[in-house]
C-alpha positions in Angstrom: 22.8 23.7 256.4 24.3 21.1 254.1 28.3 20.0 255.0 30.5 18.7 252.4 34.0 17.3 253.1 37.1 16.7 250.7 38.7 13.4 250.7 42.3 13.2 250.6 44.0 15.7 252.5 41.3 16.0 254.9 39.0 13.0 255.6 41.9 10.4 255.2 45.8 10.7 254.4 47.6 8.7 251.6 50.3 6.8 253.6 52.1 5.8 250.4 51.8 9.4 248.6 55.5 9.3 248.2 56.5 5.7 247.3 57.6 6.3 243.3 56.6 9.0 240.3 53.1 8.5 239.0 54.3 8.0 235.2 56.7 5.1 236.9 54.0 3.4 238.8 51.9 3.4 235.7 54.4 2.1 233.4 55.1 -1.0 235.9 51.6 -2.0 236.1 51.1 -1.3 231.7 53.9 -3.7 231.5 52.8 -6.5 233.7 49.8 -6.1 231.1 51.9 -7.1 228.2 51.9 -3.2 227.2 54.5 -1.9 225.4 56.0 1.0 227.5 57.5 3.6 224.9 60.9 4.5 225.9 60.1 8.2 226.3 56.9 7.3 228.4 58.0 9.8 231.5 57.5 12.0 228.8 54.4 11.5 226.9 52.4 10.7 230.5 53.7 14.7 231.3 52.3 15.9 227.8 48.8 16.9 227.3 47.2 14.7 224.7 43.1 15.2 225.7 41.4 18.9 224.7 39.0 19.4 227.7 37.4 22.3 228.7 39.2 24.7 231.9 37.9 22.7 234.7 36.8 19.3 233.3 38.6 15.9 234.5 40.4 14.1 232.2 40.2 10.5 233.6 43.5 9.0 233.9 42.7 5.8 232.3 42.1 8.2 228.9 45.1 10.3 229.3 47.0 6.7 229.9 45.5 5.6 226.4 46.1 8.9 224.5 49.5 9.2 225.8 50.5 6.1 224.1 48.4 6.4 221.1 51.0 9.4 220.4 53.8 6.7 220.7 51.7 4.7 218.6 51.3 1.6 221.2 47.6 0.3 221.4 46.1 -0.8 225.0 44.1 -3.9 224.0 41.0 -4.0 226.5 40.7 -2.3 229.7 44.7 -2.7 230.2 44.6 1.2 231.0 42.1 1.7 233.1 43.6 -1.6 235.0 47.2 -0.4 235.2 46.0 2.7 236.5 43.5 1.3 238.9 46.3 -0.9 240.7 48.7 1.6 239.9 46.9 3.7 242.6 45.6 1.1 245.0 45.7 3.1 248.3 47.1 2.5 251.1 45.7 5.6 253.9 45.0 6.3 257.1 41.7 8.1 258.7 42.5 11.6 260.4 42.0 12.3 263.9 38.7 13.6 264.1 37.1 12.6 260.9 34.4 9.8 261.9 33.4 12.4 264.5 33.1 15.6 262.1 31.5 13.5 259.5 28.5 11.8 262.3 28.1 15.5 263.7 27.8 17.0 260.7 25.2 14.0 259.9 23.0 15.3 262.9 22.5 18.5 261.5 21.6 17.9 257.6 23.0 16.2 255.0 26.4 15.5 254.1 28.3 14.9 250.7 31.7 13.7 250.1 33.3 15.9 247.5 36.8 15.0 245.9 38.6 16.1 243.4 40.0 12.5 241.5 40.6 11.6 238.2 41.4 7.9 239.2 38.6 5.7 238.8 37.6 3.3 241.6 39.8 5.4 244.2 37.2 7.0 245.8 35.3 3.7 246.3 38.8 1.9 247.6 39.4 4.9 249.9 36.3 4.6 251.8 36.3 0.9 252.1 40.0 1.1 253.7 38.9 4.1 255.8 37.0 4.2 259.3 34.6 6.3 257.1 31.9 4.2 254.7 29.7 5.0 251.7 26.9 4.9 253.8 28.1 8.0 256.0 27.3 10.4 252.8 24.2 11.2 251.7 26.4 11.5 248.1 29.4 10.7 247.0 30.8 13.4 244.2 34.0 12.7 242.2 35.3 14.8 239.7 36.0 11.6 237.4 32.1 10.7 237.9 30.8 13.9 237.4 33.4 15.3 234.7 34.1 18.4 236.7 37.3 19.3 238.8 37.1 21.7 242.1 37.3 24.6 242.2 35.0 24.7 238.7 31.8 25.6 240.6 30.0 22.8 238.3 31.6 20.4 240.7 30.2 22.2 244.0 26.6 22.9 241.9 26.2 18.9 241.7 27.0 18.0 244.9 24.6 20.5 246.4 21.8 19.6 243.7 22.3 16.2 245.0 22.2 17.0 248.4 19.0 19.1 247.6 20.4 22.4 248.7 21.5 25.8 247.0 25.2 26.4 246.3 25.1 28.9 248.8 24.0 27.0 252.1 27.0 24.5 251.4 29.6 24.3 254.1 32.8 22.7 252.6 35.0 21.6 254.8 39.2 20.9 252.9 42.4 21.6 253.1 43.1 23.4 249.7 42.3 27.1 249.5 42.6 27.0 246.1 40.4 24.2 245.0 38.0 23.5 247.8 37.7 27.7 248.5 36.0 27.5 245.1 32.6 27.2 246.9 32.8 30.7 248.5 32.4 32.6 244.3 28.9 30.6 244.9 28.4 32.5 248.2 29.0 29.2 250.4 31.8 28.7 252.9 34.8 27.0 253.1 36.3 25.9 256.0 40.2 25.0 256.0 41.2 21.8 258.5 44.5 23.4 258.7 43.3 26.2 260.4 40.0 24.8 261.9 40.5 21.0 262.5 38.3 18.2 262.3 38.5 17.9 266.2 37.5 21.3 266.3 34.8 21.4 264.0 31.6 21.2 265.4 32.9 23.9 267.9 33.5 26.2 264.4 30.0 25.8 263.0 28.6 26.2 266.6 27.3 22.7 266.8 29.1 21.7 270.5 27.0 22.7 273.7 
């Protein structure tokens, strides 16, 4: 049996989830790059300005630059993927139970992380902040790496081909019904932390005494 978990929401908590509106954050961080911040930006950053396929990630950074394109501002450089980058720098907390559920799941076959994110870098940043590391995944699938958002079951199909394993004999553990439950139309499970939590997890899968 392969386990994959879900980051945010599950794994680790965003402690400053709250602190401002996405579009405003951005705009702050385009401006201390010399961008010009159109007047109606609240506006064009709500407006959909990429043509992607039902359950593909748009990466931020490219809905940053196409939004204003349509105001008719140019991003010289990177200055989009930066803004957003530091735009989203997090700042989180681990979840009781999480460093446990991930090394007990470890002991019984291989483990993915699985998050849906269209930020680039956040993943990475998470981790690093977290009581968690790269090196407690056997892979590390984000839906802005692989271009697929949960719950498209492209997204699940990766991270079981890279955890060598059918669809069906993934165990993903979340807290979103509606995205991470996308693995049971590929006959795997889904186990919700609100119901079942990480404390409580190796008891769930039978993996205690």
């Amino acid at each position: 049996m392969a386990v994959s978990f879900d980051l945010f929401g599950t794994l680790v908590e965003r402690v400053d989830a709250g602190a401002g509106d996405p579009a405003a954050r951005v705009a702050a961080e385009l401006a201390t790059r010399d961008v010009a911040v159109p007047d109606d930006w609240a506006a064009a950053y709500r407006e959909r300005h990429i043509d992607a396929p039902e359950g593909a990630e748009v990466p931020l950074p490219a809905h940053v630059s196409a939004a204003l394109a349509s105001r008719g501002v140019d991003a010289p450089g990177n200055a989009a993927r930066r803004a957003v980058v530091a735009a989203f720098d997090p700042e989180i907390r681990t979840r009781d139970g999480a460093v446990d559920a991930v090394a007990a799941a470890r002991e019984h076959g291989p483990v993915a992380l699985c998050s849906n994110c269209s930020v680039p870098e956040l993943v990475g940043r998470t981790l690093v902040r977290s009581e968690l590391s790269r090196g407690d995944f056997d892979a590390v699938v984000s839906s802005v790496g692989c271009g697929w958002r949960k719950p498209t079951a492209a997204m699940f199909e990766t991270t079981a081909r890279q955890l060598d394993v059918e669809p069906a004999d993934l165990v993903h553990v979340g807290d979103d019904p509606r995205t991470d439950g996308g693995i049971e139309a590929l006959g795997g499970r889904f186990v919700d932390v609100t119901d079942v939590p990480l404390t409580e997890l190796a008891d769930e899968l039978g993996w205690s005494g």
